[in-house]
C-alpha positions in Angstrom: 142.6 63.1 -37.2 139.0 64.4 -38.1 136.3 62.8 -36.4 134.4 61.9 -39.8 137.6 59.2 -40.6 137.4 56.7 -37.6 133.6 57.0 -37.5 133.3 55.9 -41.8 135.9 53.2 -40.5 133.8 51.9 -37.6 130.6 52.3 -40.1 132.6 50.0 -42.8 133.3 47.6 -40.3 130.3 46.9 -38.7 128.4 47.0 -42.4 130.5 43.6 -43.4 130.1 42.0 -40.7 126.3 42.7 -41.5 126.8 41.6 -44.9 127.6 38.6 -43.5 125.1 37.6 -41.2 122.2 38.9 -44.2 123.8 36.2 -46.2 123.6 33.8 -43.9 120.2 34.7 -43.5 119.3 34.2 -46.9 120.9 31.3 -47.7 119.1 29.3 -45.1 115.7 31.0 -44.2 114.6 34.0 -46.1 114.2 35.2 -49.6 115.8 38.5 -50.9 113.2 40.9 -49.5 112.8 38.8 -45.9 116.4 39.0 -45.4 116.4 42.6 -46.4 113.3 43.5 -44.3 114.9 42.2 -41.6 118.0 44.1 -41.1 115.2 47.2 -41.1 112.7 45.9 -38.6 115.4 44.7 -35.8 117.3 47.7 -36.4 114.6 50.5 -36.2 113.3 50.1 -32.8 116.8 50.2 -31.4 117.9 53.7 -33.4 114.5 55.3 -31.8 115.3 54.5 -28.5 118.8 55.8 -28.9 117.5 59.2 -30.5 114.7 59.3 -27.4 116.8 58.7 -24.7 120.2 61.0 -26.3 117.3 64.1 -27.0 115.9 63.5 -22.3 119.7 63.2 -21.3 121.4 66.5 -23.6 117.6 68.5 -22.9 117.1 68.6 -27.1 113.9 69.2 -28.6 113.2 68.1 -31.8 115.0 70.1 -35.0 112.8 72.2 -37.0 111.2 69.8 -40.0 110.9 71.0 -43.5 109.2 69.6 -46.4 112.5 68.8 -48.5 113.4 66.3 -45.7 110.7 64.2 -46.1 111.7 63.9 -50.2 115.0 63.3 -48.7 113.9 60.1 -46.5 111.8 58.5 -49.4 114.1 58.3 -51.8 117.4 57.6 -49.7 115.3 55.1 -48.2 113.8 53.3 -51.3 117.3 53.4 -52.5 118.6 51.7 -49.3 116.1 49.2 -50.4 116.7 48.6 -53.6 121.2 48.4 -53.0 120.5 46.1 -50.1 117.9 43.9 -52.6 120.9 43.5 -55.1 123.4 42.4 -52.9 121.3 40.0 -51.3 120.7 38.5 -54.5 124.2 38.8 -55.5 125.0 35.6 -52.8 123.2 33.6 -54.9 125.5 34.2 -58.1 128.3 32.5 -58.7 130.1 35.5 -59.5 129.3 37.0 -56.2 133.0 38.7 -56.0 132.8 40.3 -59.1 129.2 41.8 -58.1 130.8 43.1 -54.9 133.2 44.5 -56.5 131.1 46.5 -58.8 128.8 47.2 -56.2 132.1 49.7 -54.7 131.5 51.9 -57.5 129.3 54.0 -55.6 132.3 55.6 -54.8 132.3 57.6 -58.3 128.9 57.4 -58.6 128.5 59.4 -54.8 130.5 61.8 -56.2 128.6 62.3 -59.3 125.4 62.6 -57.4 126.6 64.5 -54.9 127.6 67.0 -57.4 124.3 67.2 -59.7 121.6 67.1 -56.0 123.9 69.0 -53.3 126.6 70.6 -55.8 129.2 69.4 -53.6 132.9 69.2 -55.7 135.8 67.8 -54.9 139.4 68.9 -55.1 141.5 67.6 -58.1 143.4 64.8 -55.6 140.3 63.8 -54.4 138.7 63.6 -58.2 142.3 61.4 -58.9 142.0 59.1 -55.8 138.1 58.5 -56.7 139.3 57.5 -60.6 142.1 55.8 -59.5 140.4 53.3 -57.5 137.7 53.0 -59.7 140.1 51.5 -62.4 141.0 49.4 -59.7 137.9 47.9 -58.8 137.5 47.5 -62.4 140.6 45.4 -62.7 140.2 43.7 -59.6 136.7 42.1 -60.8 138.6 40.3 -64.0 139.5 37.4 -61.7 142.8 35.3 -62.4 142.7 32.2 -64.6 139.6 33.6 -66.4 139.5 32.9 -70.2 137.7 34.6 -73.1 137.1 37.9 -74.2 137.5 40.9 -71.1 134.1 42.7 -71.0 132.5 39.7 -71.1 134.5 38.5 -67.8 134.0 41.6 -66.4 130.3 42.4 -67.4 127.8 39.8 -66.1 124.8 39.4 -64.5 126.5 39.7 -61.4 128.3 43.0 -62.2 124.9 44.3 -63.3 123.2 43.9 -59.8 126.7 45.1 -58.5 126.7 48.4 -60.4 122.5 48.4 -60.2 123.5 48.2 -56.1 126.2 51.0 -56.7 124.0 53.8 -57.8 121.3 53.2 -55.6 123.8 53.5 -52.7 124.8 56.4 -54.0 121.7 58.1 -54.6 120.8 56.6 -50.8 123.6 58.4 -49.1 123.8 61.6 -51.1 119.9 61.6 -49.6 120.6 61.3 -46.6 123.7 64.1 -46.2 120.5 66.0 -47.6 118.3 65.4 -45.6 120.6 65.9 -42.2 121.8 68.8 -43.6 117.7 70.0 -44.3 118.0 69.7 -40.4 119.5 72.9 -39.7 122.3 73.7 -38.0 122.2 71.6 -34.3 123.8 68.6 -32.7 125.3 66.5 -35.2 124.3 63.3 -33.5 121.0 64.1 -32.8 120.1 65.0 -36.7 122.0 62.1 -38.4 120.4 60.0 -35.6 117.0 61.5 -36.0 117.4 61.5 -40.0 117.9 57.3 -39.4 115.2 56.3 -37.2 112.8 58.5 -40.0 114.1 57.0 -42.6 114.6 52.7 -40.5 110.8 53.2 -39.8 109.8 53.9 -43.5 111.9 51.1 -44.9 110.8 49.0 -42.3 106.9 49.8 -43.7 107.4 49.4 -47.2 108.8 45.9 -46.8 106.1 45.2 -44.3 103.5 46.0 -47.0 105.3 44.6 -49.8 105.8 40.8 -47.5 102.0 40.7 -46.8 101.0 41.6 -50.8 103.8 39.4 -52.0 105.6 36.7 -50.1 103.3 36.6 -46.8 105.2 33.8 -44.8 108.1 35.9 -44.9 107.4 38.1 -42.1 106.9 34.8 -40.0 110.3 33.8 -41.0 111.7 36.6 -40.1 110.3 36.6 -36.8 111.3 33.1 -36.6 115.3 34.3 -37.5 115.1 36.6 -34.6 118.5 35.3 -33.0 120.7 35.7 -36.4 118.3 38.9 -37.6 118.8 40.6 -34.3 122.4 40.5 -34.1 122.3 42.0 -37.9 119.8 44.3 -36.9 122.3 45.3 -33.7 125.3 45.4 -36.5 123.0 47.5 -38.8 122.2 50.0 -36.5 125.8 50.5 -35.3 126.9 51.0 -38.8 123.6 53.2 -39.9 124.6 55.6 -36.8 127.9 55.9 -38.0 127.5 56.1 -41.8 124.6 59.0 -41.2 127.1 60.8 -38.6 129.7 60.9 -40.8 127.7 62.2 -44.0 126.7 64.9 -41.6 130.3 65.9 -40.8 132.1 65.2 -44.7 130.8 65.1 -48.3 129.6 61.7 -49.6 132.2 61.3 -51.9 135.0 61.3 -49.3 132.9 59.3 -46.6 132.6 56.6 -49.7 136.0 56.4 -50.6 137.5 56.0 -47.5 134.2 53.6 -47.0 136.3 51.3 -49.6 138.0 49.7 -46.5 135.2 47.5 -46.1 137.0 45.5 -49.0 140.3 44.3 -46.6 137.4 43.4 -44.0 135.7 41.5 -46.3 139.0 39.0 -46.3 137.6 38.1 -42.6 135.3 35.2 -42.3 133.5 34.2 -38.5 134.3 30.3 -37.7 130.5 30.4 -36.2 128.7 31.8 -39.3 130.8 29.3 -41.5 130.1 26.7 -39.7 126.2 27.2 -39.1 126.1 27.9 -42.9 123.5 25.1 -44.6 125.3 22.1 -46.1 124.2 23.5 -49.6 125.3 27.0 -49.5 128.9 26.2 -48.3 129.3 24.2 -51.6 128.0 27.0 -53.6 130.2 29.2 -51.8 127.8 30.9 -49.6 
């Protein structure tokens, strides 16, 4: 088995059960950029370390940096932001599945950016597994018992953030194989690690600015969250380290379709975050 395939399954573990504690988060506490800030701030402290003590134990010194990489971080980052934005404010719809669902076409979508930024292809098979599931997420969102006319089960506000969600994840991770890849040539762990704690701090800045100009008690609130917001920051950085070490060891495209696993995760529910869940968001089936 290639190492790239238990990593993206350990990555789409750890991002559900994320998912899970941001929307507990922001169905009690925080609004959709506190909860989203916080995954970054708890989780970017923790990938440095990991990058500073990894580079004293194997003797590594820094990769060389070029100018591209930089380009790279900013816009996988903003990207990052901008994904995690929609699906925190898909818990708040009440046709949060169907969002989630379209938010899994980032699949085709990696694969189309992929191509046009990196020029990576794909083989037939893989171009027919990527198309294939796509229909299926399609179908999948037109939930039994549903009445009316089909796109307009299918196509709603929720499946707009979802697809919105999609293609910034896509044009976040193809960013990120880039800017690994604008790396050079070393340690695999060392550049998708170093490539994350760039790119953690910078998202962790924006929001930082964006709280104080926009919704200043946030930040307090977020601070205040610190036992839920650090465990999803600990469950963010797991996952970041091992999305970004898989990008660097397999196309986008294939680290995204295989990423689709997340979806049979997503059947499992904590007791604990259930039950901790405000009154009001269990009824609206937060």
């Amino acid at each position: 088995m290639e190492l790239w395939i238990p990593v993206t399954i350990a990555a789409a573990f750890s991002q559900n059960l994320r998912f899970m504690l941001q929307k507990h988060l922001k169905s009690t506490r925080l609004s959709v950029a506190g909860a989203t800030f916080a995954r970054f701030l708890y989780s970017a402290p923790l990938v440095a370390l990991i990058v500073v003590v990894y580079m004293r134990v194997r003797g590594f010194d820094l990769p060389p940096v070029q100018p591209v990489f930089w380009a790279y971080v900013v816009v996988g980052g903003l990207g990052q932001i901008i994904g995690t934005m929609c699906v925190v404010a898909l818990f708040s719809q009440r046709n949060f599945a169907v969002g989630l669902t379209f938010k899994n076409t980032e699949v085709i979508l990696s694969a189309l950016v992929g191509f046009i930024v990196l020029g990576e292809g794909l083989s037939p098979w893989g171009v027919l597994a990527i198309v294939i599931g796509f229909v299926g997420l399609i179908l999948l969102s037109d939930a039994p018992g549903n009445s009316g006319p089909l796109l307009r089960r299918i196509f709603n506000p929720a499946a707009g953030l979802g697809l919105l969600s999609g293609l910034s994840f896509a044009v976040s991770a193809v960013a990120y194989r880039g800017g690994v890849m604008a790396l050079g040539d070393g340690d695999t762990f060392l550049r998708a690690n170093l490539t994350l704690a760039v790119v953690t701090a910078f998202q962790s800045v924006v929001l930082a600015v964006w709280l104080l100009a926009r919704e200043r008690g946030q930040i307090t609130r977020v601070l205040a969250s610190w036992r839920v917001a650090g465990l999803m920051g600990v469950m963010s950085m797991i996952g970041s380290l091992c999305w970004f070490t898989a990008f660097a060891l397999q196309t986008v495209a294939y680290v995204k379709g295989l990423g689709q696993v997340e979806l049979l995760f997503g059947r499992w529910r904590p007791i604990s975050i259930t039950r901790n869940a405000a009154p009001g968001a269990r009824r609206r089936g937060l």
